[in-house]
N, C-alpha and C positions, 0 to 999 in steps of 0.2 A: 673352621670358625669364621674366618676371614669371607669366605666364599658366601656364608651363612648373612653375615653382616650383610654383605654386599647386596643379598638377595633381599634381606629386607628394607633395605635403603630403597632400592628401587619400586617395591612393593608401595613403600611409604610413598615416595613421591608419585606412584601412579595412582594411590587413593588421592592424596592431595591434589592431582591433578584431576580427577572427578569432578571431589569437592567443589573446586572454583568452576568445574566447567570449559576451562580457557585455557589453553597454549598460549606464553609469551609471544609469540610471532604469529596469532593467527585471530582475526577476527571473523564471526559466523554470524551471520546477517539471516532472521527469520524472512521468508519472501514465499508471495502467495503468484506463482506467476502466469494467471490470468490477467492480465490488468494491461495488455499493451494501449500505448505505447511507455507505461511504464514498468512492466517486466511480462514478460513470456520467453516461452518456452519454443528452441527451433526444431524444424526435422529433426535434427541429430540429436536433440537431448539437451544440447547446452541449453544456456539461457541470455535472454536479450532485452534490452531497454532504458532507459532512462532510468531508474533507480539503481539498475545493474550497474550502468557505465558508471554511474556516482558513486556506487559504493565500491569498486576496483580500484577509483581514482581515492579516494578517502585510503583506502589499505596501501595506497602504491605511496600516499605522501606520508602514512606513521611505517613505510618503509616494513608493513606486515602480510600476513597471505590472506586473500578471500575467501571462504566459504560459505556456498551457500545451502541453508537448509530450507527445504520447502514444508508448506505449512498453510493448512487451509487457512482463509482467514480469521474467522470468527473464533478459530483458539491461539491465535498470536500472541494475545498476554500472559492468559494460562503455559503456554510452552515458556516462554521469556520468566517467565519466572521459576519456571521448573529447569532453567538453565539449560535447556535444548539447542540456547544462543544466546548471544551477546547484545545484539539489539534488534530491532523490527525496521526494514526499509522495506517497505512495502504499499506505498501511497498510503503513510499512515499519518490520518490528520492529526494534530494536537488539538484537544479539547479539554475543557475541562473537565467533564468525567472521566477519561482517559488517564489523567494526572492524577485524579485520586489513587490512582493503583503502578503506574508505571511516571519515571520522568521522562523529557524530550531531550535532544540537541536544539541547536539552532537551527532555525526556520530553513528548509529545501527548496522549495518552490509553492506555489497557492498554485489548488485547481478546484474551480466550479463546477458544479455539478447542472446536467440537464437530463430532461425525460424526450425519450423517443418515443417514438408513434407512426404509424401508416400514415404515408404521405395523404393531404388532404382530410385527417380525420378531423379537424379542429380544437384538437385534445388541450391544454393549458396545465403547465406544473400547479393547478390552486384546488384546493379540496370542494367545489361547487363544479369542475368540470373534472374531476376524478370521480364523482360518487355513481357506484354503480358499477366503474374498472378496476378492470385486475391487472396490479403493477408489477411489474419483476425488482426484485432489489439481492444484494447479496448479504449472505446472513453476517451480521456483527458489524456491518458495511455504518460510517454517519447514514449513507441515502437511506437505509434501513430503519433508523431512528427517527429522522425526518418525518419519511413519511406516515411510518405508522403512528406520532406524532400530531403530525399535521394533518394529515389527507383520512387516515383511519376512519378517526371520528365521526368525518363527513359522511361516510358510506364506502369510500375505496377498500376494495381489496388487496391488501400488499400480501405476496408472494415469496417466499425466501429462499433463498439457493445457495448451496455453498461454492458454487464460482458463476463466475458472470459469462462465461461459456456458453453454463446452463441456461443463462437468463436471456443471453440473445435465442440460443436454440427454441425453448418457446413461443419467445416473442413473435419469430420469424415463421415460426408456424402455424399462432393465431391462438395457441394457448395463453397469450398475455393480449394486453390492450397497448401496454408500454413500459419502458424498462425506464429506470432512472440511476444513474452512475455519473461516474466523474466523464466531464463533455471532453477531454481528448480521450480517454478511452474509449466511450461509443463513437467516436468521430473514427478512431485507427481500427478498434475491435471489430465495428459493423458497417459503418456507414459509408466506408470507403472500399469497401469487400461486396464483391457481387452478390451476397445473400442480400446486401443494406438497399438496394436497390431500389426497394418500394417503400423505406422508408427516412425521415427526416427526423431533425430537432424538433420536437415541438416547443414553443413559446420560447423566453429569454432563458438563460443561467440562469442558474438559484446560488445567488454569494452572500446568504445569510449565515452567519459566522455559527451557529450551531450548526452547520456541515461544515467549514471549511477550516473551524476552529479560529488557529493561530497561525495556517499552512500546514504542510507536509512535513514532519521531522522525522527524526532516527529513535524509536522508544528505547530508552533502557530503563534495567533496575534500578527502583528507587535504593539500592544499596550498594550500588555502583558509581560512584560521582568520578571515579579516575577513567573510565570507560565516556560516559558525559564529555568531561575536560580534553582528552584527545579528539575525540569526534568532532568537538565545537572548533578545535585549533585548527584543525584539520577542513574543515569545511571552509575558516576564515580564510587559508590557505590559497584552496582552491579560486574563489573569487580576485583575490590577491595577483596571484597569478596569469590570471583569464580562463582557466582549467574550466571551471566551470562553464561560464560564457561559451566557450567551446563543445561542449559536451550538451547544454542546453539545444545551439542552433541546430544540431544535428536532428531534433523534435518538434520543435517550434521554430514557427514563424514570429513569435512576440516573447515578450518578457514573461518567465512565468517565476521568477525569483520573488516577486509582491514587495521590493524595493520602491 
């Protein structure tokens, strides 16, 4: 009988453990890792970047373990809420649509977004010199919303891809006219790799706050606020520290905290 009890104790606590999703000692970070230089994927399988390093650094100061789960991006909320993980660090802006279904942490870093293009094309991010081109964007991506948004209307064609892989591969082969993403990611992703060779930025950044939201945060469940309250403590932490600062210069040449 004892053995019996025993067996279903543990039974209990492994449905329980379901339930919540979560292991006390372990946080599971959704992460879509195309996106260098804020997460990719190495030779070997591991993974690497600037939301990486932050989120290792975020589990080493609540003294927990990392996991990461991978996850296109355009189903990041849907998974996040089907508790596949704990929160989203995945160059994930805060927006206000976004909030309607998912909370944030405190602000990570702000990143601008720009459109590439064949060197010399004279292309411009404005829907009057899009109309006509076909854009690459990644599906669920803000630049996604943006420009179908913005540039659509005009006559641009936007393009959807579920990784920006895809979207350079394309581009670079003249299936697109030009891709638009966050500007360190095309700067590390293509422009600095011998395929980018033939091409550039076109025009300035686009830092209109419907892509860039409120910056970069950590999404979780809006029924999760003790998950929120560590991650916010924990990021304060960092900065506190210099952790961050340190982990930052490793990517940047400038501030991208948006302090």
């Amino acid at each position: 009988m004892l053995r019996l009890n025993l067996q279903c104790a543990t039974l209990i606590c492994g449905l329980a453990l379901a339930a919540t999703g979560q292991a006390a000692d372990v946080i599971r970070f959704g992460v879509d890792p195309s996106y260098p230089p804020f997460e990719q994927k190495q030779p070997d399988g591991s993974l690497a970047g600037f939301d990486i390093d932050l989120g290792n650094a975020l589990c080493a100061e609540l003294k927990k373990r990392c996991v990461w789960v991978e996850q296109t991006f355009d189903g990041m909320i849907p998974a996040l809420k089907a508790r596949k993980f704990d929160g989203i660090l995945s160059a994930f802006s805060d927006t206000a649509a976004r909030r309607q279904q998912v909370d944030f942490s405190q602000r990570l870093y702000v990143a601008p977004s720009s459109l590439i293009a064949k060197k010399g094309s004279s292309l411009l991010p404005t829907a009057a010199s899009l109309k006509g081109k076909s854009i690459g964007v990644v599906q669920g991506s803000l630049q996604e919303s943006y420009a179908k948004s913005e540039w659509a209307p005009a006559g641009a064609a936007i393009q959807s891809y579920q990784t920006q892989d895809q979207v350079f591969g394309d581009l670079t082969t003249g299936r697109l006219d030009a891709s638009f993403q966050a500007s360190a990611q095309g700067d590390m992703g293509l422009l600095q790799k011998p395929q980018g060779k033939d091409f550039a930025f076109a025009g300035e950044p686009i830092t209109d706050k419907s892509i860039i939201g409120n910056g970069v945060a950590i999404g979780v469940r809006k029924d999760d606020p003790a998950m929120r309250q560590q991650l916010d403590s924990a990021i304060a932490a960092l900065h506190t520290s210099g952790e961050y600062q340190r982990i930052a210069s490793k990517y940047f040449s400038y501030d991208v905290s948006g302090e």
